[in-house]
C-alpha positions as CSV (number, residue, x, y, z in Angstrom):
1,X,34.3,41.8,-9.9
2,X,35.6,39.0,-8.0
3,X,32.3,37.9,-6.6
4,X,30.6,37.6,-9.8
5,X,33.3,35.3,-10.8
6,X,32.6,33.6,-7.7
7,X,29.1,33.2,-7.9
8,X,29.4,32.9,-11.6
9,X,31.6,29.7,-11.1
10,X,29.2,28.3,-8.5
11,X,26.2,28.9,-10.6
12,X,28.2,26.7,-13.0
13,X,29.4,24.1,-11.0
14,X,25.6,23.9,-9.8
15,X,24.4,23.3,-13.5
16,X,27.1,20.6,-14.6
17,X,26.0,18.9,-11.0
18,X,22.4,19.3,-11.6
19,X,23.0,17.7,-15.5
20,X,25.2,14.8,-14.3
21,X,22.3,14.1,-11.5
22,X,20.0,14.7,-14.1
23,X,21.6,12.1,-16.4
24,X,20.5,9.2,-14.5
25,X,16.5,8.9,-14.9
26,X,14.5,8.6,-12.0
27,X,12.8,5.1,-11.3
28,X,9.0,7.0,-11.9
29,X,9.6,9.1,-14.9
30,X,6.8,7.9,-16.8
31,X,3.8,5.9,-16.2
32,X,4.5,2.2,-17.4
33,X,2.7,2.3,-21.1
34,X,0.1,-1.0,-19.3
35,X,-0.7,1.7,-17.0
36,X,-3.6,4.1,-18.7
37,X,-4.4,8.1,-17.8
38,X,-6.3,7.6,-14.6
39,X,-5.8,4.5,-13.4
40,X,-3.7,3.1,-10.6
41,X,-1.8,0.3,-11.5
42,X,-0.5,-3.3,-9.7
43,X,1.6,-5.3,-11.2
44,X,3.0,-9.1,-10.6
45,X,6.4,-8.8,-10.9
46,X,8.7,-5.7,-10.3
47,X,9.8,-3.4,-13.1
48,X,6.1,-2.6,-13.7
49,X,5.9,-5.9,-15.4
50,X,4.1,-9.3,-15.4
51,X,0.4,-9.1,-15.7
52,X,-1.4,-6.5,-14.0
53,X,-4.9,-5.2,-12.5
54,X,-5.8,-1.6,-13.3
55,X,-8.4,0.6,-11.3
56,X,-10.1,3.6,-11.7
57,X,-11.9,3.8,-8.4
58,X,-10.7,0.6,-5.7
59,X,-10.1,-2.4,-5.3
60,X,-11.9,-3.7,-2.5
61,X,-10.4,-7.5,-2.3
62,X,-7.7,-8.7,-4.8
63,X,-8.9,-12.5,-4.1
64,X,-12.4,-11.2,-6.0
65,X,-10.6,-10.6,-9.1
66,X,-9.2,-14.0,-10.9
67,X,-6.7,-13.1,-13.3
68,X,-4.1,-10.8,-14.1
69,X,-4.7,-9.3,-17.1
70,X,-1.8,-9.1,-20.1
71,X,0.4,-12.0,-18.7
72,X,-2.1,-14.7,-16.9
73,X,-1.6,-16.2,-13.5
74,X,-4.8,-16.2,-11.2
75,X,-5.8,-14.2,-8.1
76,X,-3.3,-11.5,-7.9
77,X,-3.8,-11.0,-4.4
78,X,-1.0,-10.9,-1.9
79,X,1.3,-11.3,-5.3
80,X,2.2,-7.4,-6.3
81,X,5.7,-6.5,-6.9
82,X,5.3,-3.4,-7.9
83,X,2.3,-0.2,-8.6
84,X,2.2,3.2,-9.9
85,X,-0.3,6.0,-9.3
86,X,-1.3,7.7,-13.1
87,X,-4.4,9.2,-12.1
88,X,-5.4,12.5,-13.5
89,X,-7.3,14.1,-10.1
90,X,-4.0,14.6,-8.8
91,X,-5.6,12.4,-6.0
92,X,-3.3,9.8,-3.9
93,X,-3.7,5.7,-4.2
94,X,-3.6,3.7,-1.1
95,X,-2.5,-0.2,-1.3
96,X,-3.7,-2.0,1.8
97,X,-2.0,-5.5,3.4
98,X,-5.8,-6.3,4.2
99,X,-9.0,-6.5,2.1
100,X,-11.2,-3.9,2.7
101,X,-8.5,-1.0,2.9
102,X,-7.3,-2.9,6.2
103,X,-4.2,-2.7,7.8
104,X,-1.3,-0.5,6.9
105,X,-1.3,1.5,4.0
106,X,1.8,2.1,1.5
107,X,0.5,5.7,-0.4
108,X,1.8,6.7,-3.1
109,X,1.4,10.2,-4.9
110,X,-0.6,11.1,-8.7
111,X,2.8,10.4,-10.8
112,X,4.6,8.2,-8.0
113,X,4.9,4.1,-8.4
114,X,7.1,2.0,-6.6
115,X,9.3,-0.2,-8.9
116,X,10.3,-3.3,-6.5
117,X,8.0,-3.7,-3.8
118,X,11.1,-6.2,-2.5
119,X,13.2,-3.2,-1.3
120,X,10.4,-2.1,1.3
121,X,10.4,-4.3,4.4
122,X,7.5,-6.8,4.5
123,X,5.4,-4.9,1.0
124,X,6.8,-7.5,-1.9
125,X,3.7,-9.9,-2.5
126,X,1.8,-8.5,0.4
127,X,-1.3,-6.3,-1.1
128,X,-4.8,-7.0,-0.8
129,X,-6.7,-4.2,-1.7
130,X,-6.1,-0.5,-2.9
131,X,-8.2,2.6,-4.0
132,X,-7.9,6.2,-4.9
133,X,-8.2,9.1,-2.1
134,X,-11.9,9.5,-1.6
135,X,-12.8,5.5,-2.7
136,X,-11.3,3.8,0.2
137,X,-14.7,3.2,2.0
């Protein structure tokens, strides 16, 4: 009797913990609404906000494309604060320092985005190109 008390007020102490953890909503809870089913997403400023580039396959050079879509500004290359990954093949996203998948990557996982680029060491404003698992070539 007394250990199913005992485990009975551990299971509950577990479950208020777990609630008041779950209280505070993780930074990648949703894909940003800019950010369509299947795309991987790069946006100018952190927050998921600013204008932004979609893809569906790559990127191959950021100084190719000469806009940022939604909120102007030109050539979005080497100026990404922050990305998410909402493709549907459950396939990750690579975002490359260099053109041509170059250089280090930063990968992030189908759901996954990083919010502010600025709290990784040397990533804020840094990406040149990027492509789904499978389209980096």
């Amino acid at each position: 009797m007394r250990l199913t008390r005992t485990l009975t007020t551990i299971a509950a102490s577990v479950a208020v913990a777990a609630g008041a953890l779950g209280a505070v909503a993780p930074a990648n809870a949703a894909a940003p609404a800019s950010c369509p089913r299947g795309a991987g997403c790069t946006y100018k400023n952190s927050n998921y906000s600013g204008g932004y580039v979609n893809f569906y396959y790559n990127v191959r050079n950021y100084a190719d494309i000469d806009y940022w879509g939604g909120a102007g500004g030109l050539f979005p290359n080497d100026d990404v604060s922050s990305v998410y990954n909402n493709g549907t093949t459950g396939k990750r996203t690579f975002f490359y320092k260099e053109k041509n998948y170059g250089g280090t990557a930063l990968i992030r996982n189908k759901g996954l985005g990083y919010i502010n680029l600025a709290n990784l060491t040397g990533w804020n404003d840094r990406i040149s190109s990027a492509c789904f698992e499978g389209y980096c070539n």
